[in-house]
N, C-alpha and C positions, 0 to 999 in steps of 0.2 A: 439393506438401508432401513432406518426408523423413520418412523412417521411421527410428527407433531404438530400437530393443532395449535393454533394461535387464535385469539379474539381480537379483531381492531378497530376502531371508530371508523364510522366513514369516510371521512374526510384523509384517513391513513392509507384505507383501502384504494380510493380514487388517486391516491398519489402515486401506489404501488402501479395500479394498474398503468399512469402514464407513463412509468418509468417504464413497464414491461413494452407499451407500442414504441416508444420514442428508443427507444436504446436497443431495439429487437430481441429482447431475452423470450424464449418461447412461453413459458410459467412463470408462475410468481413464485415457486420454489426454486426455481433456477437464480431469480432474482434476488431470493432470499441468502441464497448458498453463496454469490459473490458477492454480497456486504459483508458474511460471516467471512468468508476468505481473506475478503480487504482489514477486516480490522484483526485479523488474526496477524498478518504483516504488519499494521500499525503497531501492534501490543510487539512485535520480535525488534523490530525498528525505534521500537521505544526504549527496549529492555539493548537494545546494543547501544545505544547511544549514552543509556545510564552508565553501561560496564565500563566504556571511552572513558564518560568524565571520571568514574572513580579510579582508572588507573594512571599509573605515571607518566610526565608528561616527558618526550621525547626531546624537547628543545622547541625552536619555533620552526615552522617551515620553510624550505630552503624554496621559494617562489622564485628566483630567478638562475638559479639552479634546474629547478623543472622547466623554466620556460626555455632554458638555449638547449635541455636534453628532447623538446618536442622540436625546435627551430631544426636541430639536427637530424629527427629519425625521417630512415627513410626504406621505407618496406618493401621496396625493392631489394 
């Protein structure tokens, strides 16, 4: 694993650290590792969402189609 050093204002510091008591993360590199992780999702989330709109569109949604095929499952 690499090591990186960050410089932060106070006031960024003191933020981090409530987030680390209040949310139980054990470090602030723990803390650090799941923003990066979250917006690693957001950038994949973003980028499917781009591919959706650029591709062709299916028709519109059969909404009452889906809804009597959930009225009927039965998982049993």
């Amino acid at each position: 694993m690499s090591t990186m050093n960050i410089s932060l204002p106070d006031s960024l510091k003191a933020f981090i650290d409530e987030q680390i008591a209040e949310r139980g993360y054990a470090t602030s590199s723990e803390y650090i590792r799941d923003l990066i992780r979250k917006e690693l999702e957001r950038e994949k989330f973003r980028g499917l969402i781009a591919e959706g709109l650029q591709s062709p569109s299916a028709g519109s949604p059969d909404f009452d189609g889906l809804r009597e095929r959930i009225r009927r499952y039965d998982p049993e």
